[in-house]
DRENKESE-635379 format. One record per residue (C-alpha): residue number from 1; x, y, z. Coordinates in steps of 0.25 Angstrom, whole numbers, plus 5000, padded with zeros to 4 digits. Example, Ala and Ser with C-alpha at 12.3 -4.5 7.8 and 13.67 -1.06 7.14 Angstrom:
<atoms>
ATOM_resi_px_py_pz
ATOM_1_5049_4982_5031 $
ATOM_2_5055_4996_5029 $
</atoms>
This chain:
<atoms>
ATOM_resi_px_py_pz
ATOM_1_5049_4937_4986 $
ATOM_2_5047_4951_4979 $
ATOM_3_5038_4963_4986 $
ATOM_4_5033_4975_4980 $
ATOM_5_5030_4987_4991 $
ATOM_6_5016_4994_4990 $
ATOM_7_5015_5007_4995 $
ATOM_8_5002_5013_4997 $
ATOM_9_4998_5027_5001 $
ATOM_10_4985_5028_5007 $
ATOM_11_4975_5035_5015 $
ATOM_12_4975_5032_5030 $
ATOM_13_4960_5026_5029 $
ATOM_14_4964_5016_5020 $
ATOM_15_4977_5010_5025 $
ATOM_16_4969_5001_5034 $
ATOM_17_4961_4996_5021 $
ATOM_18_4973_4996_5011 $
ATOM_19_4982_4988_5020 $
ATOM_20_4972_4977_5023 $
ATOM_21_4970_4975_5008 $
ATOM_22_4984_4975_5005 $
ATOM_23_4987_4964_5015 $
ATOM_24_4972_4955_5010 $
ATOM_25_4981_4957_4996 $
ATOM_26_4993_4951_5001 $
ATOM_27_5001_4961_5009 $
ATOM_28_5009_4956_5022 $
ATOM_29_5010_4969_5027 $
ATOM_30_5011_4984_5026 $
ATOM_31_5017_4997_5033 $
ATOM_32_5009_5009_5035 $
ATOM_33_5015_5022_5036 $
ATOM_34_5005_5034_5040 $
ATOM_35_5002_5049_5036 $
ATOM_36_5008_5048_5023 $
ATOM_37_5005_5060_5015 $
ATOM_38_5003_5064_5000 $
ATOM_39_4998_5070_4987 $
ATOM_40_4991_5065_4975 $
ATOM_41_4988_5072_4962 $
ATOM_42_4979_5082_4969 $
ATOM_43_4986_5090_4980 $
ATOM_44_4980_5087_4995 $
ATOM_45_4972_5099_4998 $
ATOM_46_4972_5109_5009 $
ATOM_47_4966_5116_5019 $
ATOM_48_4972_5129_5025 $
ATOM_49_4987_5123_5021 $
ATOM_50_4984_5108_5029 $
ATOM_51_4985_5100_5020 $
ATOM_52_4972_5089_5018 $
ATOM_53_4978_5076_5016 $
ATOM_54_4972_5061_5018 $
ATOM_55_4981_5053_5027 $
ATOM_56_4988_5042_5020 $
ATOM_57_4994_5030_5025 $
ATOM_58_5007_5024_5017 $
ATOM_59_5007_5008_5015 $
ATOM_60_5018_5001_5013 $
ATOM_61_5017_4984_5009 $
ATOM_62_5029_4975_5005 $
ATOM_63_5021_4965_4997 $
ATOM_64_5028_4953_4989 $
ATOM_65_5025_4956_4972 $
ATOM_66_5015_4947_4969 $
ATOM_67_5004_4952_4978 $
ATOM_68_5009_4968_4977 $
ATOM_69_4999_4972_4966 $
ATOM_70_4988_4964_4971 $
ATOM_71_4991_4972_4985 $
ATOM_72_4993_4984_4979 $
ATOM_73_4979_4982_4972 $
ATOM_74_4972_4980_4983 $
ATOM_75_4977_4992_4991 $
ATOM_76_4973_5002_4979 $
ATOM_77_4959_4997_4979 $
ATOM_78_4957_4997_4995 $
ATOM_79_4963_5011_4994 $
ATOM_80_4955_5016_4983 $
ATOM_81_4968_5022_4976 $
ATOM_82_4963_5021_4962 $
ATOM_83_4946_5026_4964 $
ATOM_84_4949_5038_4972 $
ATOM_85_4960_5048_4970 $
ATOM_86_4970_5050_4982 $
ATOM_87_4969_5038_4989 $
ATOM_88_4982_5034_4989 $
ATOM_89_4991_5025_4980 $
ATOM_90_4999_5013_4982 $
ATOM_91_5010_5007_4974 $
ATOM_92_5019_4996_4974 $
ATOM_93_5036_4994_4974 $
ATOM_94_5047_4985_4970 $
ATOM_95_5055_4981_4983 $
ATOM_96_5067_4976_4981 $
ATOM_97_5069_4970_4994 $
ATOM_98_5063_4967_5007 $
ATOM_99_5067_4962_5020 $
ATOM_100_5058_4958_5034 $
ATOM_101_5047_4951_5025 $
ATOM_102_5051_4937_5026 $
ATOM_103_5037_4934_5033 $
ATOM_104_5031_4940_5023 $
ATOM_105_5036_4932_5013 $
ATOM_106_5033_4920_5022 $
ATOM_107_5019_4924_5019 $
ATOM_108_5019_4929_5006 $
ATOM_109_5025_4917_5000 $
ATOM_110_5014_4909_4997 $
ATOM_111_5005_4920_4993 $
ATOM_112_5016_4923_4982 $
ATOM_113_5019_4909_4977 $
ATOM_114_5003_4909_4973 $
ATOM_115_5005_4923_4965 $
ATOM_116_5015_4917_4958 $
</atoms>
């Protein structure tokens, strides 16, 4: 079995959402890593020097191929990454190897046999 890692960088308010529609898409899981900070095209603004940034949440999924778009999907629309600028992002990665997944595989097996 092959997986693909999603990454998706998010604000905090949506975390909640994005990770419920991953897993209703197939994921088994996800890590959640908190306050992760950065910049899009536009600069965050200011306010006498503090800096004005939206909090954002870091989710990390190890999904098996098959189902990796569909996932990957489904957490850009719950998120609106593509209607409104800034939301956040998410992409998808090739992992080579993987190990402490075998209940996952368990379950995913069956799923994956009807993908293909």
């Amino acid at each position: 079995m092959h997986f693909k890692l999603i990454i998706a960088l998010i604000e905090d308010s949506k975390t909640y959402e994005v990770v419920e529609a991953a897993r209703k898409a197939g994921a088994t899981g996800s890590t959640v890593i908190n306050q992760a900070r950065g910049e899009g095209v536009e600069k965050n603004k200011t306010f006498f020097g503090l800096s004005l940034e939206i909090q954002r949440d870091m989710v990390l999924l190890l999904v098996e191929e098959h189902l990796s778009r569909s996932i990957l999907e489904s957490i850009a629309e719950v998120g609106e990454f593509d209607e409104k600028p800034g939301t956040g992002i998410a992409f998808q990665i090739d992992v080579e190897d993987a190990v402490g997944v075998s209940h996952q595989i368990e379950e995913l097996t069956s799923v994956v046999e009807d993908e293909l």
